[in-house]
LUMSETOR-92529 format. One line per field, with one value per residue (C-alpha): x, y, z; residue in three letters. Coordinates in Angstrom, 1 decimal. Each point is the difference from the previous one (the first is absolute). Example, Ala and Ser with C-alpha at 12.3 -4.5 7.8 and 13.67 -1.06 7.14 Angstrom:
<rs>
xx = [12.3 / 1.4]
yy = [-4.5 / 3.4]
zz = [7.8 / -0.7]
fipa = [ALA / SER]
</rs>
This chain:
<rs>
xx = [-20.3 / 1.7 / 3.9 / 1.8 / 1.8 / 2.1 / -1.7 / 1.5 / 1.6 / -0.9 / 2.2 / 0.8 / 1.3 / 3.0 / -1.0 / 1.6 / 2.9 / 1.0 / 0.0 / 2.2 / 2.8 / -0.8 / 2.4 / -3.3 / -0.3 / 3.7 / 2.5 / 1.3 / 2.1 / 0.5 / 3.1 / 0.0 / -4.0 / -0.8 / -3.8 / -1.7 / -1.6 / 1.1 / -3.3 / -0.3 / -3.2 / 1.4 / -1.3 / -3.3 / -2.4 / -2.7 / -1.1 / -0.5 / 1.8 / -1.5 / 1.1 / 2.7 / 1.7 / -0.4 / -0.5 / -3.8 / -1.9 / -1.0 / 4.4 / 0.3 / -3.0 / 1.6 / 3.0 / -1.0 / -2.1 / 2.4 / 2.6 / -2.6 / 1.5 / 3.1 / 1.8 / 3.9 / 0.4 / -2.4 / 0.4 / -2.2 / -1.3 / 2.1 / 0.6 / 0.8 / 3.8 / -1.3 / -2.7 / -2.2 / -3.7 / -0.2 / -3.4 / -0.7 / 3.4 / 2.3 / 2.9 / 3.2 / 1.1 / 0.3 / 1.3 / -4.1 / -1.0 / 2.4 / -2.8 / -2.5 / 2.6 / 0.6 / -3.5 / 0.0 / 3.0 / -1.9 / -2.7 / 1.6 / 2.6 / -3.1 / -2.3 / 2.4 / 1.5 / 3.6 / 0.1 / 0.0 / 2.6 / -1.6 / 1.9 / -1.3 / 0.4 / 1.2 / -1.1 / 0.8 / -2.2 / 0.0 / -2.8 / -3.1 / -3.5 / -3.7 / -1.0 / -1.5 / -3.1 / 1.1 / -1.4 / 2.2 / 2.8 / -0.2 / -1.1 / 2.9 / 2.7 / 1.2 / 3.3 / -1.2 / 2.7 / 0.0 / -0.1 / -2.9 / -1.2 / 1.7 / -1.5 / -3.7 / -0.1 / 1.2 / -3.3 / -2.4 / 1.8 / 0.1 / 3.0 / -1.8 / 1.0 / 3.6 / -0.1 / 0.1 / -1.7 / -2.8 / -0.2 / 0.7 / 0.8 / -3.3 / -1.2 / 1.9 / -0.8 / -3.3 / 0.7 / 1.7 / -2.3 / -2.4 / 1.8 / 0.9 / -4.2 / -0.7 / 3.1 / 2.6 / 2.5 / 0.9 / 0.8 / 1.6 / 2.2 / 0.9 / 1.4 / 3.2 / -0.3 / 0.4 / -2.9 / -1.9 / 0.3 / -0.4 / -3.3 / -1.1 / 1.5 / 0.8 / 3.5 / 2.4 / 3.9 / 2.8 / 3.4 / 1.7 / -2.0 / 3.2 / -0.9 / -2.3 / 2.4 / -1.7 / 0.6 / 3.3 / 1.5 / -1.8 / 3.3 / 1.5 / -3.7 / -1.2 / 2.9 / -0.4 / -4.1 / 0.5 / 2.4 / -2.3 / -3.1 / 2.5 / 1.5 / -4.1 / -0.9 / 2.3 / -0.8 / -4.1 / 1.7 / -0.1 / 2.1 / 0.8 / -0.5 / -0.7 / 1.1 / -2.8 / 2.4 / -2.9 / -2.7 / -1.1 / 1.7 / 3.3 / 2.3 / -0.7 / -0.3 / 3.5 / 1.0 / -2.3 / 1.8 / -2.3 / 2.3 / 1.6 / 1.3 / 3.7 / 1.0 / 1.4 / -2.9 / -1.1 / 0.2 / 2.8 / -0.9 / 2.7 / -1.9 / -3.0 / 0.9 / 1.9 / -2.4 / -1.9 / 3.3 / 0.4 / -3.2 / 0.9 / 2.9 / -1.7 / -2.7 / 2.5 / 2.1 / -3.2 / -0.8 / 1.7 / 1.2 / -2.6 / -2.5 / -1.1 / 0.5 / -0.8 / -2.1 / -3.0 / 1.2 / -1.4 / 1.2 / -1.4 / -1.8 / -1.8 / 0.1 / 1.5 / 3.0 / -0.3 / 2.4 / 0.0 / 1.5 / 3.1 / 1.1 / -2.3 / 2.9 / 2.4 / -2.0 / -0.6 / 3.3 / 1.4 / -2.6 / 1.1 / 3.4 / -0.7 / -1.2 / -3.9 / -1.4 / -2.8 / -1.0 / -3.8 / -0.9 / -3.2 / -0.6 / -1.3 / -2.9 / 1.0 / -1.8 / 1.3 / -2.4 / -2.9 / -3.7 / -1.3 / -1.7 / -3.3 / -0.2 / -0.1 / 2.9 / 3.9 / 1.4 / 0.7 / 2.8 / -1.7 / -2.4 / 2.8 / 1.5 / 2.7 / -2.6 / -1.6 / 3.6 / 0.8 / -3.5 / -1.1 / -3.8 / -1.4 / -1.1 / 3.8 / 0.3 / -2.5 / -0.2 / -0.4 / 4.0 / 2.1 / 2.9 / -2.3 / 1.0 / -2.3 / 0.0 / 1.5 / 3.4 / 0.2 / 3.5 / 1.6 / 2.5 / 1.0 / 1.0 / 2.0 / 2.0 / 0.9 / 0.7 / 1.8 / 2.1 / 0.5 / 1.8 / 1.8 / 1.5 / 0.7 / -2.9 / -2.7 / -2.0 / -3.6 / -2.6 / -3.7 / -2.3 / -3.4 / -3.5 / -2.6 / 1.0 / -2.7 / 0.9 / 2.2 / 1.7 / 0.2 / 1.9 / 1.9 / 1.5 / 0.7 / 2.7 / 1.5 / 0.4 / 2.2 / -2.7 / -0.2 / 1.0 / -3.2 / -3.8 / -1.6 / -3.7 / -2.1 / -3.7 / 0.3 / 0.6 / -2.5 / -2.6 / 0.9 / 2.5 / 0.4 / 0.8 / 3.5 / -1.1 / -2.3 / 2.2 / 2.8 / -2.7 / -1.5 / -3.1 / 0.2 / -2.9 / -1.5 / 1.7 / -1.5 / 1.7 / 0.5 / -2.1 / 2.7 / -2.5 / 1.4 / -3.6 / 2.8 / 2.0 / -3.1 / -0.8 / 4.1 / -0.6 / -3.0 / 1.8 / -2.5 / 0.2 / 1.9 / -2.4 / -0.5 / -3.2 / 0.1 / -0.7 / -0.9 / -3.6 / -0.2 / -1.7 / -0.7 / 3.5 / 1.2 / 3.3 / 2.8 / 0.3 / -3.8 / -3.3 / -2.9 / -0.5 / -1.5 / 3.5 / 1.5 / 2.0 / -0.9 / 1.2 / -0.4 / -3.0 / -1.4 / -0.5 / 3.0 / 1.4 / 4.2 / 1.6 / 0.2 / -2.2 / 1.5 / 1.3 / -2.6 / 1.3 / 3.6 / 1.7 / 2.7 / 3.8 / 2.4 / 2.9]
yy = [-22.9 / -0.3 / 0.4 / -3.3 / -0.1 / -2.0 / -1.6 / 0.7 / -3.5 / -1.9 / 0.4 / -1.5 / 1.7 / -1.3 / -0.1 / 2.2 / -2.4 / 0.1 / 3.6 / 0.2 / -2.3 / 2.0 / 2.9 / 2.0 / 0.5 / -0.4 / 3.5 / 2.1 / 3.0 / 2.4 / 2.1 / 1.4 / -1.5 / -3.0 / -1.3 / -2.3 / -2.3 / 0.4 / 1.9 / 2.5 / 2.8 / 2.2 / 4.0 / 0.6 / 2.8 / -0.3 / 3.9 / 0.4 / 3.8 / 2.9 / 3.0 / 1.1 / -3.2 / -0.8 / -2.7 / -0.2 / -2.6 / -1.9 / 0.1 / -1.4 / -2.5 / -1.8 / -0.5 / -1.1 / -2.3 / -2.1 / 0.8 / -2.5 / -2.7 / 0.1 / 0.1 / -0.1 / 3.3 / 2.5 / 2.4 / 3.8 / 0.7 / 2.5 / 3.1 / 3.1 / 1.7 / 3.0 / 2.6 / 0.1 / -0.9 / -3.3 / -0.5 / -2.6 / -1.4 / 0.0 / 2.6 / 0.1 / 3.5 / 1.8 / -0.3 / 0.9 / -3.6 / -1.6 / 0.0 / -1.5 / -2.6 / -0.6 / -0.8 / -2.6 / -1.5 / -0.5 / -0.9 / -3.0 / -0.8 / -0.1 / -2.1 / -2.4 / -0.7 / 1.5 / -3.2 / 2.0 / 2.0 / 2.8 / 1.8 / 2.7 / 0.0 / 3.7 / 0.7 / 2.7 / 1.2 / 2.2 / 1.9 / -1.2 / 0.9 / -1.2 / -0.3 / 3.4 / 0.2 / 1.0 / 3.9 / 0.4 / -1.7 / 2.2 / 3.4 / -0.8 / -2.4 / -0.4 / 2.3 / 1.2 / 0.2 / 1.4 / -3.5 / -1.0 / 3.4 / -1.2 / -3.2 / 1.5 / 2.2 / -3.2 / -1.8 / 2.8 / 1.8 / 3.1 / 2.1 / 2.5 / -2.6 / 0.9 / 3.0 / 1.1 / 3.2 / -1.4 / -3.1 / 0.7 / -2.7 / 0.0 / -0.6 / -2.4 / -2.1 / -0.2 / -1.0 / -2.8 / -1.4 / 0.5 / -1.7 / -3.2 / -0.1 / -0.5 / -2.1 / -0.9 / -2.1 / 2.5 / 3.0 / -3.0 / -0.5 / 3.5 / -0.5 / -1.6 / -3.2 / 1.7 / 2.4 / -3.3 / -1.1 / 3.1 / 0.2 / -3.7 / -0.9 / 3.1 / 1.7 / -2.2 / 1.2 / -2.5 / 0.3 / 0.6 / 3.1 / 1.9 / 3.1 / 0.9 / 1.2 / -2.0 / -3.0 / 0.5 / 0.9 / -3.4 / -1.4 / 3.3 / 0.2 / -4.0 / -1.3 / 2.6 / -0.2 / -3.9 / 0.5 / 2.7 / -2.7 / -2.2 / 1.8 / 1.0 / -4.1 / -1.2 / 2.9 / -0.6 / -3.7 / -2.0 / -3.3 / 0.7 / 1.5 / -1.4 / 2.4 / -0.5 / -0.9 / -2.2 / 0.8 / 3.0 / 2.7 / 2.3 / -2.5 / -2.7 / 2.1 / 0.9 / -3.4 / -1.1 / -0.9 / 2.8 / 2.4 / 1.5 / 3.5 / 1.2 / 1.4 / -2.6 / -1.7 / -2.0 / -1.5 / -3.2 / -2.2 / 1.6 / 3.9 / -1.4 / -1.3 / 2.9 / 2.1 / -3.3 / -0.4 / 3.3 / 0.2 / -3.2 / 1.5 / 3.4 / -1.5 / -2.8 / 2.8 / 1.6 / -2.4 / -2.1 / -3.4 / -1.5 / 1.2 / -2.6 / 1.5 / -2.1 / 0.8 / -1.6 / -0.4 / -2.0 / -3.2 / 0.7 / 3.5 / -2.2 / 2.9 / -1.6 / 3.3 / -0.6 / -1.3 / -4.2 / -2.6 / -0.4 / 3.6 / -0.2 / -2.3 / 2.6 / 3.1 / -2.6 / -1.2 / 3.5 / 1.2 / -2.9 / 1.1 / 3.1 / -1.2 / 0.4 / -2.1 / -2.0 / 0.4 / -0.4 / -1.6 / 1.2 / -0.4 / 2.9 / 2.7 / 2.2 / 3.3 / -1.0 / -3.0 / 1.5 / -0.1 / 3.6 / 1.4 / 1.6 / 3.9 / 1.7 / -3.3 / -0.5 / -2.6 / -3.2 / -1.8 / -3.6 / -0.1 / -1.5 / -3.4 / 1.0 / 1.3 / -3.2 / -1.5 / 2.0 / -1.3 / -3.0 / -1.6 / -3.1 / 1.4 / 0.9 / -3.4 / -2.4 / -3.1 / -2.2 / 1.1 / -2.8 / 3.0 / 1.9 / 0.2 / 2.6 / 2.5 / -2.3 / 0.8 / 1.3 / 1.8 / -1.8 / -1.5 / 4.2 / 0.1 / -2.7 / 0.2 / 4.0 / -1.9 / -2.9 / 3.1 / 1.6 / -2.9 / -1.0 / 3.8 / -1.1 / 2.4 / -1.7 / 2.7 / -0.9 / -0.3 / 0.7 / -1.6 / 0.7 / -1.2 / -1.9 / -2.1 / -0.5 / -3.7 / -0.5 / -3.3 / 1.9 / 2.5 / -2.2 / -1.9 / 3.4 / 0.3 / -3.5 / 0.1 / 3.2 / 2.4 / 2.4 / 0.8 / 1.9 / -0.8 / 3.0 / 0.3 / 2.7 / -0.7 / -3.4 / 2.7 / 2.1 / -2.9 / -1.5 / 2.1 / -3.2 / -2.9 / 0.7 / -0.6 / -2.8 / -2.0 / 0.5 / -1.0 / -3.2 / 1.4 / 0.4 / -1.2 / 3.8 / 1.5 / 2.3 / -1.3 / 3.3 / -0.7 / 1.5 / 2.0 / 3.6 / 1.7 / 1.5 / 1.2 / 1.6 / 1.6 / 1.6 / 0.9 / 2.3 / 1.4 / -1.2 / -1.5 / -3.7 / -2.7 / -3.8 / -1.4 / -2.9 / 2.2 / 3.7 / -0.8 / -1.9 / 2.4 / -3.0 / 0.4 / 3.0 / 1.4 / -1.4 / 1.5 / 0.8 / -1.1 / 1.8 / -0.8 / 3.4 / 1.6 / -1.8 / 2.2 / 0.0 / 1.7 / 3.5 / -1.7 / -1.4 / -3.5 / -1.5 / -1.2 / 1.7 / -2.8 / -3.7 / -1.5 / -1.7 / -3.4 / -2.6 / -2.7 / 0.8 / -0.6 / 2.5 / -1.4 / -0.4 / 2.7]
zz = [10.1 / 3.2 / 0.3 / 0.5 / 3.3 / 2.2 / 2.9 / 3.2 / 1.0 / 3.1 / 2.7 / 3.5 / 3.0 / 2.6 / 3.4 / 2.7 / 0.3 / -3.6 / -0.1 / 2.9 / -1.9 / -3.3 / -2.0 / -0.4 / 3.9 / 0.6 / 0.9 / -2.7 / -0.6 / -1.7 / 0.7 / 3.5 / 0.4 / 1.7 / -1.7 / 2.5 / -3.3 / -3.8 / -0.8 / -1.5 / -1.0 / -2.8 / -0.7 / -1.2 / -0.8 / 1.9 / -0.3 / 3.5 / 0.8 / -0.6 / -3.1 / 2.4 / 0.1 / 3.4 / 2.7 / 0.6 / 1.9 / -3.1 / -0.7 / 3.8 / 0.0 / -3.3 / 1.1 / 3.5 / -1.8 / -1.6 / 3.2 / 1.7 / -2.4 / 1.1 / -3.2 / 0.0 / -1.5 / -1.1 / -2.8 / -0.1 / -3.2 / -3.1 / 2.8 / -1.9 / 0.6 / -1.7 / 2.0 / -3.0 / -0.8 / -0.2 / 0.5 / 3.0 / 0.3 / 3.2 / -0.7 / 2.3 / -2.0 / 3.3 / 3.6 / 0.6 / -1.0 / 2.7 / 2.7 / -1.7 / -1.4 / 3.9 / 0.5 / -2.9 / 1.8 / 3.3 / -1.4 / -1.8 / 3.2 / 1.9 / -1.9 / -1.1 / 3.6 / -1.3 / -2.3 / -3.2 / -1.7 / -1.4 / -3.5 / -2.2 / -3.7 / -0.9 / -4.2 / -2.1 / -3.0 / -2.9 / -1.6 / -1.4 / -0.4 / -1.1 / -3.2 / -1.2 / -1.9 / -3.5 / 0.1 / 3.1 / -1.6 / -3.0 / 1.4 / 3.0 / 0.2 / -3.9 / -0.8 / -3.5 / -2.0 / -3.8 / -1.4 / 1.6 / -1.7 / -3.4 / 0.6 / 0.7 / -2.7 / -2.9 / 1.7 / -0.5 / -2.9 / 2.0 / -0.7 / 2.5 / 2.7 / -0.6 / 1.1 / 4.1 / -1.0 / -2.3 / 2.6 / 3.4 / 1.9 / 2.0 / -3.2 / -1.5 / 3.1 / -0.7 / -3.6 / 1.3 / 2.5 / -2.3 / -3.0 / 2.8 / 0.8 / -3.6 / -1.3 / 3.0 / -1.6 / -2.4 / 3.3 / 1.4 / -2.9 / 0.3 / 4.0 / 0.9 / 1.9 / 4.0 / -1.2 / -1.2 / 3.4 / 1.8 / -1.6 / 0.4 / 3.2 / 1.6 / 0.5 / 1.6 / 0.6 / -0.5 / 1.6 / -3.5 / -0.2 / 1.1 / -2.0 / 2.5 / 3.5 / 2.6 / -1.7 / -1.3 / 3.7 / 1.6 / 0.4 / 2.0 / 2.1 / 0.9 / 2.1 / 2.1 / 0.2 / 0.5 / 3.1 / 1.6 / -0.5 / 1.5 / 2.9 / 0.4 / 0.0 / 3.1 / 1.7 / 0.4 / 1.0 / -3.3 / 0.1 / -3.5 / -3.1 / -4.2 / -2.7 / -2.5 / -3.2 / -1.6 / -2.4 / -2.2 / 2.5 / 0.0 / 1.5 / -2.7 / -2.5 / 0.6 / 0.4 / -3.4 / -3.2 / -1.4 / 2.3 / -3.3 / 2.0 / -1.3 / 3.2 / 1.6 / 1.7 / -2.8 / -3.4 / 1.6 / 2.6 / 1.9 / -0.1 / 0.5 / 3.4 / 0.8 / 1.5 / 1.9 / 1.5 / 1.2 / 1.4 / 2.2 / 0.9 / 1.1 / 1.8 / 1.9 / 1.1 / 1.4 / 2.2 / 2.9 / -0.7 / 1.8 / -2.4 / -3.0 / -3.3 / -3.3 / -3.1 / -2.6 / -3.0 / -3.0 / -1.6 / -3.3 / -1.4 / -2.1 / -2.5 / -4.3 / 0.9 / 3.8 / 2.6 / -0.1 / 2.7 / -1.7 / 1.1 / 3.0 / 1.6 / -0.5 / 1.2 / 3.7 / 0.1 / -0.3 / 2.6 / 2.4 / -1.1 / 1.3 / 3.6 / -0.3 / 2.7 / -2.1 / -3.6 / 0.0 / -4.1 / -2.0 / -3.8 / -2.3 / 0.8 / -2.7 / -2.0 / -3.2 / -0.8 / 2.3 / -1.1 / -1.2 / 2.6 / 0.2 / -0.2 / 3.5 / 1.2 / 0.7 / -2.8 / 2.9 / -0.6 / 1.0 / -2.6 / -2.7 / -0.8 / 2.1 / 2.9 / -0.3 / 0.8 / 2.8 / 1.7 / -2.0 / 0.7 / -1.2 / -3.4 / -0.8 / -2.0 / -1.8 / 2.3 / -3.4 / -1.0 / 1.5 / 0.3 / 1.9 / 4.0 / 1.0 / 2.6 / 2.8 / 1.0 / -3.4 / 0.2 / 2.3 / -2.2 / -1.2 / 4.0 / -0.3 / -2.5 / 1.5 / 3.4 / -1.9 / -1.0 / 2.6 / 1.7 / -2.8 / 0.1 / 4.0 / 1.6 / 2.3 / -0.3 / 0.8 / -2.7 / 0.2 / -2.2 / -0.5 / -2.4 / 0.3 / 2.7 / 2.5 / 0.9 / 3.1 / -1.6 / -3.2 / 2.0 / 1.7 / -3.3 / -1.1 / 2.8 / -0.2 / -3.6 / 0.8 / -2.5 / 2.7 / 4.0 / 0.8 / -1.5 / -0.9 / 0.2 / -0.9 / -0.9 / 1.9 / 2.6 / -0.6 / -0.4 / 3.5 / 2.3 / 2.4 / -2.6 / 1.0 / 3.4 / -0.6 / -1.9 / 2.4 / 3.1 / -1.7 / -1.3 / -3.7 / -0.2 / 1.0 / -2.9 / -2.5 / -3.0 / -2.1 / -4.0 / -2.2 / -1.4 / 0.3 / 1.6 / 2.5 / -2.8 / -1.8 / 2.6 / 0.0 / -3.4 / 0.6 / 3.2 / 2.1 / 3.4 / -0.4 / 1.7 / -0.7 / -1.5 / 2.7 / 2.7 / -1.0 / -0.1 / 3.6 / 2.3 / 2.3 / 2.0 / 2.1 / -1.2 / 1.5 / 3.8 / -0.4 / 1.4 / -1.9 / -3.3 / -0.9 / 0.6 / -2.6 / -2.2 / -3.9 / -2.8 / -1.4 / -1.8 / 2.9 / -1.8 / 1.3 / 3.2 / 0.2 / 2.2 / 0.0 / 2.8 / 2.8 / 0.0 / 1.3 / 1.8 / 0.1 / 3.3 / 1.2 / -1.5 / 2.9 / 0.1]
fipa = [UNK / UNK / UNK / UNK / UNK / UNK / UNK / UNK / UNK / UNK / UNK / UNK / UNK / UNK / UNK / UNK / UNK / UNK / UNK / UNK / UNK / UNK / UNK / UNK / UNK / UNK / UNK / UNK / UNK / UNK / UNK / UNK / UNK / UNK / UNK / UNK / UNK / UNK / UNK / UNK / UNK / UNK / UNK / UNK / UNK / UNK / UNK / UNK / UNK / UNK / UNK / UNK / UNK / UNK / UNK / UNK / UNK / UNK / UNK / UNK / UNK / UNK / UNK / UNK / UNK / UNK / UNK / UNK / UNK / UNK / UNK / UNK / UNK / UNK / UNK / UNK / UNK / UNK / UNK / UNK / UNK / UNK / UNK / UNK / UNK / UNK / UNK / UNK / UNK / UNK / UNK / UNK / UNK / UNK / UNK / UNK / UNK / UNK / UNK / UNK / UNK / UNK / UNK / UNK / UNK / UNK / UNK / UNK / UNK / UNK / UNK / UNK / UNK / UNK / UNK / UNK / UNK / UNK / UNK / UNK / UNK / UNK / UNK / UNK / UNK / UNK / UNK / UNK / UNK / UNK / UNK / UNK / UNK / UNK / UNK / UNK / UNK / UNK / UNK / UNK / UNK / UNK / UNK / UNK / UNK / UNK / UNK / UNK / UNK / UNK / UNK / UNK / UNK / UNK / UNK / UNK / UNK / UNK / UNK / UNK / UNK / UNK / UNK / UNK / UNK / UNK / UNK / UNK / UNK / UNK / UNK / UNK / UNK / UNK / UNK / UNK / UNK / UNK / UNK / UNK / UNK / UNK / UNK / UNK / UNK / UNK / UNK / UNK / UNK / UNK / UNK / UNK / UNK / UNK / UNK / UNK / UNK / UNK / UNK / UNK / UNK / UNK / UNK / UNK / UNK / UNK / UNK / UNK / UNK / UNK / UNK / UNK / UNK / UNK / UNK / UNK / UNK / UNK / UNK / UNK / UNK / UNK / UNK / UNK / UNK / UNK / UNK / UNK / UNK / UNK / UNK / UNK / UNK / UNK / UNK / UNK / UNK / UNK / UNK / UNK / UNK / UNK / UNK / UNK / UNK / UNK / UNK / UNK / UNK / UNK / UNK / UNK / UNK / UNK / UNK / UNK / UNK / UNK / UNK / UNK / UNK / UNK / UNK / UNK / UNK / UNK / UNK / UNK / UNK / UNK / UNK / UNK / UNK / UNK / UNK / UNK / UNK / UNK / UNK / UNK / UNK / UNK / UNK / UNK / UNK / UNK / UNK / UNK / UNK / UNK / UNK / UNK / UNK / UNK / UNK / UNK / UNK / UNK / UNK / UNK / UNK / UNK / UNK / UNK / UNK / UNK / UNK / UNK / UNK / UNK / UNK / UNK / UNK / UNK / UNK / UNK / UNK / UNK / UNK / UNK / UNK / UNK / UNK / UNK / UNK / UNK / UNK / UNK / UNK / UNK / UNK / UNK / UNK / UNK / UNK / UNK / UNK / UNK / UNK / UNK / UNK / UNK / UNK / UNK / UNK / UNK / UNK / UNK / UNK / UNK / UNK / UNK / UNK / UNK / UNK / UNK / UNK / UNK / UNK / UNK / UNK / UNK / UNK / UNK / UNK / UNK / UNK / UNK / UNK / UNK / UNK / UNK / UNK / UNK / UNK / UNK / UNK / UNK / UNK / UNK / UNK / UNK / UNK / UNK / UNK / UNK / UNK / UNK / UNK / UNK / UNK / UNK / UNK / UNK / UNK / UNK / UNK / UNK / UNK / UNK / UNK / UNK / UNK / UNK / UNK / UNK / UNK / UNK / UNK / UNK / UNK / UNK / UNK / UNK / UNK / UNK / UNK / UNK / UNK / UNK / UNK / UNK / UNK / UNK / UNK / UNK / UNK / UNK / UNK / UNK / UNK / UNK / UNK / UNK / UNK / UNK / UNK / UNK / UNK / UNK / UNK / UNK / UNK / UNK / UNK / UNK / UNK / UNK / UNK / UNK / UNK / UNK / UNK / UNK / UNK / UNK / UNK / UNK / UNK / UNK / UNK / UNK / UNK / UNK / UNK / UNK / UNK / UNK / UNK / UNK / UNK / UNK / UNK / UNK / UNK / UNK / UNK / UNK / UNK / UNK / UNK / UNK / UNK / UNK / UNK / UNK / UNK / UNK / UNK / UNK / UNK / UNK / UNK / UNK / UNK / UNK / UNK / UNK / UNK / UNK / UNK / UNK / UNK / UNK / UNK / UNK / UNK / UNK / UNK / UNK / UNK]
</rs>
């Protein structure tokens, strides 16, 4: 049976000179940045660098790509602060990278016509790996301990199992791979809940881990990695820079009410912000004051022991507090209520209820529940009751808000209403690079109105290259800047165009 969803509603588009007397195309600000519209395309992963994090052509070409819109501000995808394998994801780790940043800079100055501010969102991350098969996770990556002996040798009433010398340990992990291919439950029952997960979802740190040394001195190691990344972004010629706070990373993991660490940075609201603040701080004082510094955070974790909106307001009105130039508002994309991935994969942290928050399609509700609201502008009213906040606290601090919009009076309403000061949009984005541009020119009818349907986000999960269903199979139209439809670029499969096809029928915006 087919999934209910939401239809996407019919929509109408202003003409030139209503967008030229709208909030959406008016100036905005934030801090020392001037925004020619109120636009705004947040980070993404589109999986476009290479295993050494760095800028390729594919990096440039997406970027360029939606530089050709013309949105307000632009946002790089999660850039590492850390030189560590990453897979393909930018890293800023070392003053190496700085170059190729500079060319990503140009690139986007150039393609835009200098009409775009261009940030990049620097993330930290913890540990985790794939799910193991269960004869590696046995023979491997369990700690044995003697109760899992004790335990063994009660199942199989083998005293012999006791006893290191009888049963080394070789040995006794075969038993107990063996024992979990006949009758898994019962080895299960033997393994404490991490080593449950470990062997169903793979190994995954967590910031409270602090009996491990690299964990416990994060607080002593990231404010300085964060300023470096920082110092590192204006230099390559970044207008600004987002501290990734948001999601299922370190940052909001510190700031999570799951943050239960005894060393200060955790356990109250007041150490859980600690070492977000000090990371501000470090990374402000890195940079000059005409560099934009803000952060992602989330409104809700979306998690039962998680971070909700009631302290979200105080965690933004102690960043605006703090002088952050804009406070960018997601919702959820958490581990802990992740689907089980498939041996050989990385748990993904949008595969949850609260994954299916922080990027809501039109199957999120059941269009039969009156309640129901769908995908459409879905947490809007999370941003602004954290900018209601805000102000109320005396901070004008601008706030970006973000899902499912893909409607320019939708957008529009958003601002008036005072939900937001900037309209995110990602996989409108990605579906149609221009609609900024269109809308703002008087042809909305050209639009590619973005499905809701998360193909761009499936694609994320399996760390492929991120295209759009409405126009990765078109062959029939040169790559933008192109002429021969034979040298359009495809993916790494070689079944899908990697770049948005040029507008058709747009005429060049004035300015």
């Amino acid at each position: 049976m087919p999934r209910p969803r939401f239809p996407l509603p019919e929509v109408t588009w202003p003409t030139a000179l209503e967008s030229a007397a709208s909030r959406l195309f008016a100036p905005g600000r934030i801090g020392p940045a001037t925004t020619r519209t109120r636009t705004w395309v947040p980070a993404m992963v589109p999986w476009r660098s290479n295993e050494a994090g760095e800028v390729t052509p594919d990096v440039l070409d997406w970027y360029g790509r939606f530089a050709e819109g013309r949105p307000g501000v632009l946002v790089v995808e999660a850039t590492g602060i850390r030189d560590i394998p990453s897979g393909p994801l930018l890293r800023i780790g070392t003053d190496d990278t700085v170059a190729g940043l500079k060319r990503l800079v140009e690139t986007v100055r150039h393609r835009s016509g200098g009409q775009t501010r261009l940030l990049i969102q620097l993330i930290d991350f913890v540990g985790i790996r794939r799910r193991p098969a269960p004869q590696k996770f046995f023979e491997r990556f369990l700690q044995l301990t003697h109760a899992h002996r004790e335990g063994l040798a009660e199942l199989e009433a083998n005293p012999d199992l006791l006893s290191e010398h009888i049963t080394p340990e070789a040995d006794l992990r075969g038993a107990l791979l063996a024992r979990y291919t006949s009758d898994p439950d019962s080895v299960l029952a033997l393994l404490e809940p991490r080593e449950v997960e470990d062997l169903e979802s793979g190994h995954r740190e967590r910031i409270t881990d602090t009996h491990l040394p690299h964990i416990e001195e994060l607080p002593r190691v990231l404010p300085g990695l964060f300023a470096n990344a920082t110092r590192r972004a204006e230099a390559a010629g970044f207008d600004g820079a987002e501290l990734h706070y948001a999601h299922a990373y370190t940052m909001a993991s510190f700031l999570s009410a799951t943050n239960t660490r005894g060393d200060g940075y955790g356990a109250t609201l007041e150490g859980r912000l600690k070492l977000p603040l000090e990371v501000f701080q470090a990374a402000r004082a890195a940079a000059s004051p005409g560099f934009a510094l803000g952060c992602r955070m989330l409104s809700d974790e979306v998690i039962p022991a998680g971070t909700h909106i009631g302290e979200a307001t105080q965690i933004a009105t102690a960043f605006a507090a703090a002088g952050m130039d804009f406070l960018s508002i997601s919702k959820g994309g958490k581990f802990d209520d992740a689907r089980q991935p498939k041996i050989g994969a990385a748990v993904y942290p949008y595969t949850g209820t609260s994954g299916h928050e922080c990027m809501p399609t039109v199957f999120i509700d059941d269009p039969a529940d009156e309640k129901a609201t769908g995908p459409f502008g879905r947490n809007l009213p999370l941003a602004k009751t954290i900018r209601d906040a805000v102000h109320q606290a005396g901070h004008k601090t601008p706030i970006v808000a973000a899902g499912g919009i893909n409607d320019f009076y939708f957008a529009e309403e958003a601002l008036k209403e005072g939900a937001c000061d900037f309209v995110g949009s990602a996989r409108q984005a990605i579906a149609d690079p221009d609609w900024f541009r269109k809308a703002e020119a008087g042809e909305g009818h050209l639009v590619r109105r973005c499905k809701l349907t998360n193909y761009c986000e499936a694609l994320d999960e399996r760390h492929k290259q991120v295209t759009c269903q409405l126009w990765d199979r078109n062959f029939s139209i040169p790559d933008p800047g192109g002429t021969d439809t034979a040298a359009i670029k495809t993916s790494s499969d070689g079944r899908r165009r990697l770049i948005a096809p040029p507008a058709i029928g747009l005429g060049e915006l004035e300015g």
